[in-house]
PDB file of N, CA, C and O in Angstrom:
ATOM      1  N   UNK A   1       0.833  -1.198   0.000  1.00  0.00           N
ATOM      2  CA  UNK A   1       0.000   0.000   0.000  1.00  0.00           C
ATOM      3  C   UNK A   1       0.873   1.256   0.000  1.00  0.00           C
ATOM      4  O   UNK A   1       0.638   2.236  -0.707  1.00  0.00           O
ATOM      5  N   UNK A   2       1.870   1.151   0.827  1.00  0.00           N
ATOM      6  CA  UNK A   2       2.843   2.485   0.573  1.00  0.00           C
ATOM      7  C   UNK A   2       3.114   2.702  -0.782  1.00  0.00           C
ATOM      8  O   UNK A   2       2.656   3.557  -1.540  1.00  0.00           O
ATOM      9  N   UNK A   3       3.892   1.841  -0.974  1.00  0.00           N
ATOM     10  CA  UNK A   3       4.207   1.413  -2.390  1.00  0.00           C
ATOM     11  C   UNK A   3       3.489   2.381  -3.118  1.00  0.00           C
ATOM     12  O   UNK A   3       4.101   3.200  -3.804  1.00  0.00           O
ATOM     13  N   UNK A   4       2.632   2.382  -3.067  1.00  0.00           N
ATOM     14  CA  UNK A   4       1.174   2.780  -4.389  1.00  0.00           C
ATOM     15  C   UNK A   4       1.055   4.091  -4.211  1.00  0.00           C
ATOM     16  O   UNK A   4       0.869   4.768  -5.222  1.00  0.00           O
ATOM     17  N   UNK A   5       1.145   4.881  -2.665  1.00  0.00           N
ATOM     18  CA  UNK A   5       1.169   6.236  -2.256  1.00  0.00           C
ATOM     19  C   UNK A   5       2.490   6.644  -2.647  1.00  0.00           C
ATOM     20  O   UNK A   5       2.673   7.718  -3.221  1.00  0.00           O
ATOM     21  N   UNK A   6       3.141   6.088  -2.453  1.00  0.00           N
ATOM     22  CA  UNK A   6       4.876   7.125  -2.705  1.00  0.00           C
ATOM     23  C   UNK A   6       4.642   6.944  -4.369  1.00  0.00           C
ATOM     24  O   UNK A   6       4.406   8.046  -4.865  1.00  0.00           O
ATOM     25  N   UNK A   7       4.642   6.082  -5.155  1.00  0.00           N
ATOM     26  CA  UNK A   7       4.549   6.150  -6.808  1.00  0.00           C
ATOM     27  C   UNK A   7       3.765   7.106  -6.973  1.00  0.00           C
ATOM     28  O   UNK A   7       4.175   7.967  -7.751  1.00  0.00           O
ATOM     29  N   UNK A   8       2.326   7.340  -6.310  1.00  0.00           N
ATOM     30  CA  UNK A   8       1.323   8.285  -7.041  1.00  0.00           C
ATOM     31  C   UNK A   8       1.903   9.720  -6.770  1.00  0.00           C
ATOM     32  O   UNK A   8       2.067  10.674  -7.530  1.00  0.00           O
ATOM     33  N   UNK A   9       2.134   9.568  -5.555  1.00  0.00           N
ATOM     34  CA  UNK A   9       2.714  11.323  -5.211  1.00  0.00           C
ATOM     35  C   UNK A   9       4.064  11.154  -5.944  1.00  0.00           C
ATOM     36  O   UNK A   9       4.185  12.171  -6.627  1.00  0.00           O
ATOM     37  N   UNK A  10       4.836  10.578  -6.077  1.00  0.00           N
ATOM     38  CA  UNK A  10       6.103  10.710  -7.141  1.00  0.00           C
ATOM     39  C   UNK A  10       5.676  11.172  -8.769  1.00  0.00           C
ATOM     40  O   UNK A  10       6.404  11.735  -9.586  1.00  0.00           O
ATOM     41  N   UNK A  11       4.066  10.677  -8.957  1.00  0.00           N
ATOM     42  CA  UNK A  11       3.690  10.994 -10.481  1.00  0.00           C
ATOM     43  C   UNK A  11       2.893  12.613 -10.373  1.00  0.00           C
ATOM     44  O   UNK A  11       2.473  13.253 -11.337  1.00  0.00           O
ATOM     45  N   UNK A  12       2.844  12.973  -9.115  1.00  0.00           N
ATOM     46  CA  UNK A  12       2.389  14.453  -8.723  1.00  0.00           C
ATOM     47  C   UNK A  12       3.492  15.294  -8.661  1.00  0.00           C
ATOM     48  O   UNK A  12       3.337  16.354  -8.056  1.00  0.00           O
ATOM     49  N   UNK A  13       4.480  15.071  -9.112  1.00  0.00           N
ATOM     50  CA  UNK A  13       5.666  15.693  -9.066  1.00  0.00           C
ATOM     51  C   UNK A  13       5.664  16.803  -8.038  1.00  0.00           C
ATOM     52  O   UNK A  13       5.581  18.029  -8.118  1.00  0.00           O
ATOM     53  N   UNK A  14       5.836  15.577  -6.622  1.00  0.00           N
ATOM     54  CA  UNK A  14       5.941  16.051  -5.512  1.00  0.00           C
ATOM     55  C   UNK A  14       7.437  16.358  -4.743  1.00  0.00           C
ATOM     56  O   UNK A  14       8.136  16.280  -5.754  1.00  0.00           O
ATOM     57  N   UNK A  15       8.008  16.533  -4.095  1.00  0.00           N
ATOM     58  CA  UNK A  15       9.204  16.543  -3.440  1.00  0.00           C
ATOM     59  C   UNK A  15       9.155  15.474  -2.365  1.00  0.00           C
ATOM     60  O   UNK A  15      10.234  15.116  -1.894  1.00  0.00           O
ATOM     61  N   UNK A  16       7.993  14.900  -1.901  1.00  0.00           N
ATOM     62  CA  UNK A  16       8.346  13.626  -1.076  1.00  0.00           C
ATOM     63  C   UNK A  16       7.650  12.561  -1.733  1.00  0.00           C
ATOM     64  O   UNK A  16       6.434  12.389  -1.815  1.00  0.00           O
ATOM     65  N   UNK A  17       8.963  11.596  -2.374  1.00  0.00           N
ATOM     66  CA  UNK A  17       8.596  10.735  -3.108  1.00  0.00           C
ATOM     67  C   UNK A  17       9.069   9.663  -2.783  1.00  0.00           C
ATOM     68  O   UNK A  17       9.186   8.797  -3.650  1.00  0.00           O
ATOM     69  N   UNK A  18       9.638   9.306  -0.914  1.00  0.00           N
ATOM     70  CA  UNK A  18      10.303   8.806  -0.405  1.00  0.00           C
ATOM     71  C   UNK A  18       9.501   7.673   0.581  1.00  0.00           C
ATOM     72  O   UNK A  18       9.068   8.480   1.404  1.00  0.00           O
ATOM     73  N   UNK A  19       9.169   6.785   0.904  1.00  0.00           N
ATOM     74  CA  UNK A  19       8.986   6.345   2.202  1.00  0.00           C
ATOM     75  C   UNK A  19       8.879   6.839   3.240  1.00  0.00           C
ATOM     76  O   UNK A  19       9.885   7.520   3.439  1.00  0.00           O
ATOM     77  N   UNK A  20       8.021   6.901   4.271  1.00  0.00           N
ATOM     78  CA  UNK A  20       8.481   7.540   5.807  1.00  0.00           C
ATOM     79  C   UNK A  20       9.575   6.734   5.826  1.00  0.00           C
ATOM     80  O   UNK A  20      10.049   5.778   5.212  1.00  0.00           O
ATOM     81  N   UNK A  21       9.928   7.807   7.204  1.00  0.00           N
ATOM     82  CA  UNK A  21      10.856   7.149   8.026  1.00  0.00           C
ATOM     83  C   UNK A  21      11.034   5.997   8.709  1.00  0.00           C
ATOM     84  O   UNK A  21      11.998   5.237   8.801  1.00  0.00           O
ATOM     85  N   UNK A  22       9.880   5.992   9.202  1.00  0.00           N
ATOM     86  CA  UNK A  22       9.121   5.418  10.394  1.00  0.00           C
ATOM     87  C   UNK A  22       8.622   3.519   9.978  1.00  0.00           C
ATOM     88  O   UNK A  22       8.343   2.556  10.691  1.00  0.00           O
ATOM     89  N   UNK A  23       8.712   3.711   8.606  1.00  0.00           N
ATOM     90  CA  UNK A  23       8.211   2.561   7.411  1.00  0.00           C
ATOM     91  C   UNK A  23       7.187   1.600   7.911  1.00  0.00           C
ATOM     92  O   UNK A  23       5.980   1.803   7.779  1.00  0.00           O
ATOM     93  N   UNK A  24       7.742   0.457   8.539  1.00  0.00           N
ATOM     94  CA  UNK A  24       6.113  -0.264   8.404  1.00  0.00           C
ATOM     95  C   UNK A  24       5.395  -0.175   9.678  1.00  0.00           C
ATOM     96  O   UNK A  24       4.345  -0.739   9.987  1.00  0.00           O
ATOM     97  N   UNK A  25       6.017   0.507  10.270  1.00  0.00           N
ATOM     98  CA  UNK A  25       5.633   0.827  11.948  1.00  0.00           C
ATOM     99  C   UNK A  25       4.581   1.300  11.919  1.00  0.00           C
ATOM    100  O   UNK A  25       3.772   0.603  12.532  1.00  0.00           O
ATOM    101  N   UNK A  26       3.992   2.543  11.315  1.00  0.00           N
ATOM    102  CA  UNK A  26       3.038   3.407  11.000  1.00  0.00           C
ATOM    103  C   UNK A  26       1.774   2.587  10.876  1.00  0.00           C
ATOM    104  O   UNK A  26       0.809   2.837  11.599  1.00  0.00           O
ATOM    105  N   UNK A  27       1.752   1.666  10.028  1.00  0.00           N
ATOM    106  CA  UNK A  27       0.952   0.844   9.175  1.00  0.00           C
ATOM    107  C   UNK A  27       0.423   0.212  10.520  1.00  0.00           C
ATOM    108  O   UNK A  27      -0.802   0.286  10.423  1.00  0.00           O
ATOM    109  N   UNK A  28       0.723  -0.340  11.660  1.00  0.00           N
ATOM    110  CA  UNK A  28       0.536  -0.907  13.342  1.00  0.00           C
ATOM    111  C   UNK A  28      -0.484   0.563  13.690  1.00  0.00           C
ATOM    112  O   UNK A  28      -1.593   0.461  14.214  1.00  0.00           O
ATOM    113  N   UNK A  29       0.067   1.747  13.332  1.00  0.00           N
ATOM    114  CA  UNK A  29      -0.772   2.794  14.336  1.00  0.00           C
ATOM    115  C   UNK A  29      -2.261   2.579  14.344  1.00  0.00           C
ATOM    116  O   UNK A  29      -2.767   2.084  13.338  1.00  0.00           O
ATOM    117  N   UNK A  30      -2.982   2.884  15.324  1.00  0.00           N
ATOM    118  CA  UNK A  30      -4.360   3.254  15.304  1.00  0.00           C
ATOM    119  C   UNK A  30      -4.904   4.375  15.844  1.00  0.00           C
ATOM    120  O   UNK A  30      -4.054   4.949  16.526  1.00  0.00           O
ATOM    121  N   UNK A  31      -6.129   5.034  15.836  1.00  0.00           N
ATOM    122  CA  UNK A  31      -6.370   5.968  16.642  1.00  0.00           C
ATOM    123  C   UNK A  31      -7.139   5.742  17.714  1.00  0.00           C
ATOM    124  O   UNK A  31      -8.154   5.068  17.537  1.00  0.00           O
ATOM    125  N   UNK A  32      -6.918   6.112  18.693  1.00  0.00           N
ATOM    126  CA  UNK A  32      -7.411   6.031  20.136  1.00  0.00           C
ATOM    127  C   UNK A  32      -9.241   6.467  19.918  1.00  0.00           C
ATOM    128  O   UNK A  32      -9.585   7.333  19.113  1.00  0.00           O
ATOM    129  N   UNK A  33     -10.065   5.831  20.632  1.00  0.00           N
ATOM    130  CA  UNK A  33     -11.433   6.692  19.833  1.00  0.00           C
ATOM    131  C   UNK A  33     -11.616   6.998  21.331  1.00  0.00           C
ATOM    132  O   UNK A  33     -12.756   7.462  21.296  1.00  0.00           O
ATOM    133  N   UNK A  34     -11.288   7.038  22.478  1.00  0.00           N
ATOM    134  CA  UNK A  34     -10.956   7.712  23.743  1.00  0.00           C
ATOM    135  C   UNK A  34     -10.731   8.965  23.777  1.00  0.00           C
ATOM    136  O   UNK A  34     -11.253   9.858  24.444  1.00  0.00           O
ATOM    137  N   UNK A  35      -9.869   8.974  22.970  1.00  0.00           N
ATOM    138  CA  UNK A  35      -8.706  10.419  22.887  1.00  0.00           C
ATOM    139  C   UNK A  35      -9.647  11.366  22.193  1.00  0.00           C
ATOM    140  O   UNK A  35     -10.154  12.423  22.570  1.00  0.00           O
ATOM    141  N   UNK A  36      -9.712  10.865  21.367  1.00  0.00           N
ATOM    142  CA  UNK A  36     -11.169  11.624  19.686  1.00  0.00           C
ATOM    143  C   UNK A  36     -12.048  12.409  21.057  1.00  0.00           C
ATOM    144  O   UNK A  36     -11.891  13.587  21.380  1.00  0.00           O
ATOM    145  N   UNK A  37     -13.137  11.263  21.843  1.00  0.00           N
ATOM    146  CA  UNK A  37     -13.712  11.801  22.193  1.00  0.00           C
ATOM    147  C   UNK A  37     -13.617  13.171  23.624  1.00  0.00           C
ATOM    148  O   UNK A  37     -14.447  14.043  23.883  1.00  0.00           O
ATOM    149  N   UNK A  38     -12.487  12.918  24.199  1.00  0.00           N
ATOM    150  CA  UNK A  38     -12.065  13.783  25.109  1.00  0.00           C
ATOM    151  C   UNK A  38     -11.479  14.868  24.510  1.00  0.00           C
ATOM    152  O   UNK A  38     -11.512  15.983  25.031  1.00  0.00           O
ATOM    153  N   UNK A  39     -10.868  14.609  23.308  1.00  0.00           N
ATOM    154  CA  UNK A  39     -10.826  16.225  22.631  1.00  0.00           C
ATOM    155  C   UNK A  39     -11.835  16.987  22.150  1.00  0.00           C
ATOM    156  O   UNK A  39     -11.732  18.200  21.962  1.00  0.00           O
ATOM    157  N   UNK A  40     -13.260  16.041  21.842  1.00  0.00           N
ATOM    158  CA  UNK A  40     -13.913  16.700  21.065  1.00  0.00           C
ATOM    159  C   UNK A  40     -14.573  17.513  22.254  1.00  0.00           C
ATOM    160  O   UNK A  40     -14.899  18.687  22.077  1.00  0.00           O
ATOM    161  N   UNK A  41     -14.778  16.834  23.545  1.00  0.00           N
ATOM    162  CA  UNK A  41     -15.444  17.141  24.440  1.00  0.00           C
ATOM    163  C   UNK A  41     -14.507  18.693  25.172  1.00  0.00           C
ATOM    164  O   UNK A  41     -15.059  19.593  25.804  1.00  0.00           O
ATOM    165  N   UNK A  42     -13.731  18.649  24.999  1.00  0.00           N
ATOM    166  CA  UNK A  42     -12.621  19.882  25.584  1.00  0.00           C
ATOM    167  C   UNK A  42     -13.422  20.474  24.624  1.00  0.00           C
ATOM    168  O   UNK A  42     -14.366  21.014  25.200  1.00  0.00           O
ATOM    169  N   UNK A  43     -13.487  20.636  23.304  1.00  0.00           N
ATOM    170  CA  UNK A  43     -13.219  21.955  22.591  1.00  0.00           C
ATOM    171  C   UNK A  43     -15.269  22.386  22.964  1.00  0.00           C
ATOM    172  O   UNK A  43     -15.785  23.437  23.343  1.00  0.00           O
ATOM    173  N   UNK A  44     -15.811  21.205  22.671  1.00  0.00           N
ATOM    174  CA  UNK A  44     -16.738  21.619  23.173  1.00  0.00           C
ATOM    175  C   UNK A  44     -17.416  22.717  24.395  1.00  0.00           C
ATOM    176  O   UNK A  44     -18.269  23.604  24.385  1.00  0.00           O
ATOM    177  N   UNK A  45     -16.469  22.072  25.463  1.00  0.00           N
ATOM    178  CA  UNK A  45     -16.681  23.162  26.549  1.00  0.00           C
ATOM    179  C   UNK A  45     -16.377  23.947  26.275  1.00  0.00           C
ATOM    180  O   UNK A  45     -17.268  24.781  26.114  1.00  0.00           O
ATOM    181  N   UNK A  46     -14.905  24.429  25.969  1.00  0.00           N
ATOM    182  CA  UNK A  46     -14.491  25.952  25.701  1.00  0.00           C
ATOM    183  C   UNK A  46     -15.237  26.857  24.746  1.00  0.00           C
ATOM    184  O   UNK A  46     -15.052  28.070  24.848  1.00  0.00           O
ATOM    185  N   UNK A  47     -16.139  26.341  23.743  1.00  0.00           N
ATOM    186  CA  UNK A  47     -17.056  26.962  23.043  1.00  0.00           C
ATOM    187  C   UNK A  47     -17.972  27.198  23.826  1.00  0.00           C
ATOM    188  O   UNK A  47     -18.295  28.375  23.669  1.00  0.00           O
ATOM    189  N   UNK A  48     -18.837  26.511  24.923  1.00  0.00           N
ATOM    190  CA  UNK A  48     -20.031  26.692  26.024  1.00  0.00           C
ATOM    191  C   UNK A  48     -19.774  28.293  26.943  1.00  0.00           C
ATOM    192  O   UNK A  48     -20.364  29.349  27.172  1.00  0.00           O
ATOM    193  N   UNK A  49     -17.955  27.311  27.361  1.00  0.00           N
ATOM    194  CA  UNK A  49     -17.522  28.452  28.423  1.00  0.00           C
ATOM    195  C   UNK A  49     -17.533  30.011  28.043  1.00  0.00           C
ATOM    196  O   UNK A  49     -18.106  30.948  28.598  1.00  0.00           O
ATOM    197  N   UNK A  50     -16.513  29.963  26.643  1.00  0.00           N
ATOM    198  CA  UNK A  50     -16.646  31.254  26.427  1.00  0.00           C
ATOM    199  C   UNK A  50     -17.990  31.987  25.875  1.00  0.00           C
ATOM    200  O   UNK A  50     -17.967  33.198  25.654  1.00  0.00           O
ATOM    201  N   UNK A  51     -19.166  31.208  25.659  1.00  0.00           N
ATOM    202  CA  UNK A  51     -20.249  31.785  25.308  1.00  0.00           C
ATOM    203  C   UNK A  51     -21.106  32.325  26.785  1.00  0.00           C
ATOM    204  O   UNK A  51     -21.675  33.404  26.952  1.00  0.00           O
ATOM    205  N   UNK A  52     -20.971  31.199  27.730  1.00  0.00           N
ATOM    206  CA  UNK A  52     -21.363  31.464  29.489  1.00  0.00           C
ATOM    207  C   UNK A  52     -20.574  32.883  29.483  1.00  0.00           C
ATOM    208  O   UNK A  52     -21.251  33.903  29.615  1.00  0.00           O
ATOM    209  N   UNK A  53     -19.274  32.977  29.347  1.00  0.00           N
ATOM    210  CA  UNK A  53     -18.939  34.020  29.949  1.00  0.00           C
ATOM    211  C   UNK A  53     -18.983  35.169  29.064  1.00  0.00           C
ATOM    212  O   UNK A  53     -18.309  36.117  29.468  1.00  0.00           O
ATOM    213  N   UNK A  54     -19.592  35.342  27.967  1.00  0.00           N
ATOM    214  CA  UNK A  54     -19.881  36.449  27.414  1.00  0.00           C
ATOM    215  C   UNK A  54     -21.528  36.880  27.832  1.00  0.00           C
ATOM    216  O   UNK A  54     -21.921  38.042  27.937  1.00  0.00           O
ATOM    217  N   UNK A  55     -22.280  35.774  28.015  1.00  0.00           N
ATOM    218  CA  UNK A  55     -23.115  36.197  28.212  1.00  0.00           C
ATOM    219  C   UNK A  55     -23.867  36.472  30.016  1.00  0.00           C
ATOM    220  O   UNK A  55     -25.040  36.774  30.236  1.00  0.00           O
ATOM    221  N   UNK A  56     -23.088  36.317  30.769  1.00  0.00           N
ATOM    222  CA  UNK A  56     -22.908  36.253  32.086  1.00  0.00           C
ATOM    223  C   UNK A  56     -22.704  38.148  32.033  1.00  0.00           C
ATOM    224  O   UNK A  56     -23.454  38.713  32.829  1.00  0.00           O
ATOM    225  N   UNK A  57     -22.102  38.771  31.480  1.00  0.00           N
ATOM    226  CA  UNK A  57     -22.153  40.225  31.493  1.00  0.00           C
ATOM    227  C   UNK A  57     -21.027  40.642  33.379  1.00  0.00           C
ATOM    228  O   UNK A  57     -21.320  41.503  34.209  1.00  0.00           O
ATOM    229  N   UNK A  58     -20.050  39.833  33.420  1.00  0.00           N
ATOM    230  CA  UNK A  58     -19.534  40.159  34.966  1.00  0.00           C
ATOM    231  C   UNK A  58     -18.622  41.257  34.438  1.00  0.00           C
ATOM    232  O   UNK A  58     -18.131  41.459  33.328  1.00  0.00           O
ATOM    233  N   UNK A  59     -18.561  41.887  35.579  1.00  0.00           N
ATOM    234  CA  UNK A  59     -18.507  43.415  35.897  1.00  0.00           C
ATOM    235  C   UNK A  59     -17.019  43.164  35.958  1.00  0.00           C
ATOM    236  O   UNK A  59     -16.666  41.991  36.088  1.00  0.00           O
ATOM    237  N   UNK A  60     -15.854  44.361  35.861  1.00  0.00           N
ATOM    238  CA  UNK A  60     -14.660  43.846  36.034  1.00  0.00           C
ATOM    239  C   UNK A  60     -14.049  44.304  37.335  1.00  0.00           C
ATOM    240  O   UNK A  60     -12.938  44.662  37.725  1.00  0.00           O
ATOM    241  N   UNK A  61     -15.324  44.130  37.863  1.00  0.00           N
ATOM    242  CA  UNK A  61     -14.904  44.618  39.422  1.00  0.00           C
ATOM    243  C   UNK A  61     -14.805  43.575  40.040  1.00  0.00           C
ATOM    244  O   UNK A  61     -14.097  43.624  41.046  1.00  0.00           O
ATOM    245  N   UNK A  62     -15.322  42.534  39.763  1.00  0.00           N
ATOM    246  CA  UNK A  62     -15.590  40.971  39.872  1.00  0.00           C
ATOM    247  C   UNK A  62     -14.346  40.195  40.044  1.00  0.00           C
ATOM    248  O   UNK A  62     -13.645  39.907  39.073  1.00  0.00           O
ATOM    249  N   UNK A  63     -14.018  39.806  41.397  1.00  0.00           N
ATOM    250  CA  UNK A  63     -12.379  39.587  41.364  1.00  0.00           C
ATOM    251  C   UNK A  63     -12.436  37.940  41.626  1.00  0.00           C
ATOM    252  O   UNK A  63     -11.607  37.188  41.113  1.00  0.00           O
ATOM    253  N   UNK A  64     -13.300  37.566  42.314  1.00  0.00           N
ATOM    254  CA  UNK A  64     -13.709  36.134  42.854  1.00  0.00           C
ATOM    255  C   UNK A  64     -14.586  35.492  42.013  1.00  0.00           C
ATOM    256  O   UNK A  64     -15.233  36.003  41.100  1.00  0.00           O
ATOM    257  N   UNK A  65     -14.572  34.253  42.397  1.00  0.00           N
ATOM    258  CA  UNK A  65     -15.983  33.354  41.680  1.00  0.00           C
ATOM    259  C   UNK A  65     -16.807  33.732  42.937  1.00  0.00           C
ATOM    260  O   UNK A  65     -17.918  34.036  42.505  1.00  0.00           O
ATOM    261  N   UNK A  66     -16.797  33.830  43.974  1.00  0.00           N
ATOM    262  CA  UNK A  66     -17.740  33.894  45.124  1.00  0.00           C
ATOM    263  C   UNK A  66     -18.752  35.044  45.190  1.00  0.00           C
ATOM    264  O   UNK A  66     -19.670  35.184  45.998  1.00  0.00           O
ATOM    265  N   UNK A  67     -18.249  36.155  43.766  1.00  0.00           N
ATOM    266  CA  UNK A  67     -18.959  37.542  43.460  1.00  0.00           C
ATOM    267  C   UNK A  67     -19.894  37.542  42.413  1.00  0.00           C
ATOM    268  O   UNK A  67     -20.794  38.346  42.170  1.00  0.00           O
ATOM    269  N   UNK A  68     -19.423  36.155  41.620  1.00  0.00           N
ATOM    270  CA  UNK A  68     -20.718  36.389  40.536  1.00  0.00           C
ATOM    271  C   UNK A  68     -22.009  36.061  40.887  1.00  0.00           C
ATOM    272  O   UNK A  68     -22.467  35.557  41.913  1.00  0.00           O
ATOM    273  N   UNK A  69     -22.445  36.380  40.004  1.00  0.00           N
ATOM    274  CA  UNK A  69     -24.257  36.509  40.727  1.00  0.00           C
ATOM    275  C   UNK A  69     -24.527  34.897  40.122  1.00  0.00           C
ATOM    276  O   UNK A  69     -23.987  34.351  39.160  1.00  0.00           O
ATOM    277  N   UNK A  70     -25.475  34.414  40.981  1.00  0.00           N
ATOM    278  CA  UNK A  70     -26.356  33.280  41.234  1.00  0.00           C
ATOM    279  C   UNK A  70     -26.888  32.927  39.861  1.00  0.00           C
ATOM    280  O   UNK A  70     -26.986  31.847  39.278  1.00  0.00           O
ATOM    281  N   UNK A  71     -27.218  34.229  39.506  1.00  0.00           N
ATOM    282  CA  UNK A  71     -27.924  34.085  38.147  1.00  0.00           C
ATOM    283  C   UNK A  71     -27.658  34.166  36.725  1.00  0.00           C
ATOM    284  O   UNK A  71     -28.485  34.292  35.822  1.00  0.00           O
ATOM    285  N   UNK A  72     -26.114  34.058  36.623  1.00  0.00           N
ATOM    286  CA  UNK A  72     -25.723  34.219  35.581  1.00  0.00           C
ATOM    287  C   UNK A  72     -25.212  32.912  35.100  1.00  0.00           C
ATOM    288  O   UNK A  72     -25.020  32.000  35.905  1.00  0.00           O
ATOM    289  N   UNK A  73     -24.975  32.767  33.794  1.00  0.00           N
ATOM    290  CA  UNK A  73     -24.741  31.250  32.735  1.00  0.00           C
ATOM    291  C   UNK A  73     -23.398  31.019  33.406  1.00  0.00           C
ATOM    292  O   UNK A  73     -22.925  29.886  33.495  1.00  0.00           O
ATOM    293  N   UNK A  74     -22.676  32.293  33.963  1.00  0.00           N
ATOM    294  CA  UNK A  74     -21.075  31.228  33.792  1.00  0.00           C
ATOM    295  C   UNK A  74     -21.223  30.149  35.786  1.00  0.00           C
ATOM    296  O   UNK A  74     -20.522  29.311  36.353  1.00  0.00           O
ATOM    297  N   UNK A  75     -22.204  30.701  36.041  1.00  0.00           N
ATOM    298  CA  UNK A  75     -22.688  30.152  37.578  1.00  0.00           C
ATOM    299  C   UNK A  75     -23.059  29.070  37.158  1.00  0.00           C
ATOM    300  O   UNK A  75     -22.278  28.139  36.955  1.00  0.00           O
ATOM    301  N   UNK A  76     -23.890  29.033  37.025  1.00  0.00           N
ATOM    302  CA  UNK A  76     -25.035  28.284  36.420  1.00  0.00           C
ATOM    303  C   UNK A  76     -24.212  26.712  35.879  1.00  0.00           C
ATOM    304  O   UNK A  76     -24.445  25.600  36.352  1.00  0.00           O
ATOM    305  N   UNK A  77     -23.016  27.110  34.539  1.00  0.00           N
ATOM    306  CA  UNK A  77     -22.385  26.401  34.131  1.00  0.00           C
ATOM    307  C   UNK A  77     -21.218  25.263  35.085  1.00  0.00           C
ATOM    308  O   UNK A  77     -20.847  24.104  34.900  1.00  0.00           O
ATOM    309  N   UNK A  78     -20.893  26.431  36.265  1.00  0.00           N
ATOM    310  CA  UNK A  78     -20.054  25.407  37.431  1.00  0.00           C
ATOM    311  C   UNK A  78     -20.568  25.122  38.060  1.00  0.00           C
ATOM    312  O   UNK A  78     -19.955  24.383  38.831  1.00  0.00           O
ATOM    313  N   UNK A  79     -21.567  25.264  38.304  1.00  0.00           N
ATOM    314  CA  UNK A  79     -22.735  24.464  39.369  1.00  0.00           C
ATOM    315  C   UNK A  79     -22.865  23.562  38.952  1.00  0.00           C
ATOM    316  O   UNK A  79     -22.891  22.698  39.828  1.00  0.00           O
ATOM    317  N   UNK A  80     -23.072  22.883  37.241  1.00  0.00           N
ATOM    318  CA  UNK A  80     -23.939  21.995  37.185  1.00  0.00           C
ATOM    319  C   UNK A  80     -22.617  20.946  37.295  1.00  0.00           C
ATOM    320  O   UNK A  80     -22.802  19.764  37.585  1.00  0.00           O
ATOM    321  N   UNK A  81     -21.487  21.397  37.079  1.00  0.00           N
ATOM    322  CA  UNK A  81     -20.461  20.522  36.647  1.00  0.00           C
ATOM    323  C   UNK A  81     -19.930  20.149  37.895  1.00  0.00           C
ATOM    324  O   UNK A  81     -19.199  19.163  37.983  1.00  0.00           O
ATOM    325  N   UNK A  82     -20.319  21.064  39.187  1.00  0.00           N
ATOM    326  CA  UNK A  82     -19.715  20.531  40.134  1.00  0.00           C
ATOM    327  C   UNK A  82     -21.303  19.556  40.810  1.00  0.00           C
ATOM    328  O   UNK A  82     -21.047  18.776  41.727  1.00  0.00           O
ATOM    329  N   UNK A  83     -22.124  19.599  40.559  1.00  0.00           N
ATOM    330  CA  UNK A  83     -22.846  18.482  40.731  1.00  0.00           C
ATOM    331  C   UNK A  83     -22.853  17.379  39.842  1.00  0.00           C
ATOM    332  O   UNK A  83     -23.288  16.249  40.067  1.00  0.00           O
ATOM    333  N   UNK A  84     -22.206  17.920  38.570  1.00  0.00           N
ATOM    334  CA  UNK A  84     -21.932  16.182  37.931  1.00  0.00           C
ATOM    335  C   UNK A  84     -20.572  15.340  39.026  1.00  0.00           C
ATOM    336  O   UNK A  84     -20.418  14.189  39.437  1.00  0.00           O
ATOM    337  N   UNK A  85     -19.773  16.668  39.174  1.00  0.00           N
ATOM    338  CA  UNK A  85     -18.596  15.494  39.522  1.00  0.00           C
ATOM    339  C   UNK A  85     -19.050  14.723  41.038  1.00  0.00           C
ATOM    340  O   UNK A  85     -18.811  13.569  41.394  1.00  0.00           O
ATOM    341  N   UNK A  86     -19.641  15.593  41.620  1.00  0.00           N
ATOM    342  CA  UNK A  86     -20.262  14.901  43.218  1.00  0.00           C
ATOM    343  C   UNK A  86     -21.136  13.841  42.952  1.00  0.00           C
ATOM    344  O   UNK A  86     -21.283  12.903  43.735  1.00  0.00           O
ATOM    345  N   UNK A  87     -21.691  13.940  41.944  1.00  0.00           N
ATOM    346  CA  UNK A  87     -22.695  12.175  41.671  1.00  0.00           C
ATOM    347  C   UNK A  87     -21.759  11.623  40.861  1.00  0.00           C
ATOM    348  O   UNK A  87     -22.246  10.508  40.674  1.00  0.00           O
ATOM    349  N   UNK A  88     -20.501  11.663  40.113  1.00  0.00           N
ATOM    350  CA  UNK A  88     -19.732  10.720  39.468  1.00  0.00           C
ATOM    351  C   UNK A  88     -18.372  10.813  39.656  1.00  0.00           C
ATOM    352  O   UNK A  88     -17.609  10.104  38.999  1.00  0.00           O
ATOM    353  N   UNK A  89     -17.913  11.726  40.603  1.00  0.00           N
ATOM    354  CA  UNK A  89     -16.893  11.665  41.412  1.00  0.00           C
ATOM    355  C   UNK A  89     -16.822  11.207  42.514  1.00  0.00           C
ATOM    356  O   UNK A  89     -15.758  11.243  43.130  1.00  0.00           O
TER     357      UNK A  89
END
């Protein structure tokens, strides 16, 4: 199968028309579908978070978490997460 990739990109008059390095080792790799999902889940939050905290409107007088109001998304958002981890932590 390499074989067939290094010839075709060699007929693309490419500059790597070589073998990896790495050669049949690669061909063993797999992808973790663990990993997939804990990244997808990171980027996920950070899209939530920074939307909580735009729309949370905190004041920049706001020096603590213990100052934001009750009622705002970025509250709201660690609350729920610290009651996930207390029922699955």
């Amino acid at each position: 199968m390499r074989l067939k990739v290094t010839t075709f990109t060699k007929q693309q008059d490419s500059k790597q028309e070589f073998a990896a390095l790495i050669g049949k080792v690669i061909d063993k790799a797999h992808v973790e579908p663990l990993h997939l999902k804990n990244n997808a889940l990171g980027i996920v939050f950070k899209v939530v978070l920074k939307e909580a905290v735009a729309k949370s409107n905190i004041s920049p007088s706001c020096k603590s978490y213990s100052n934001i109001p009750k009622n705002s998304r970025l509250f709201q958002i660690v609350n729920a997460l610290k009651t996930c981890l207390n029922i699955f932590g």
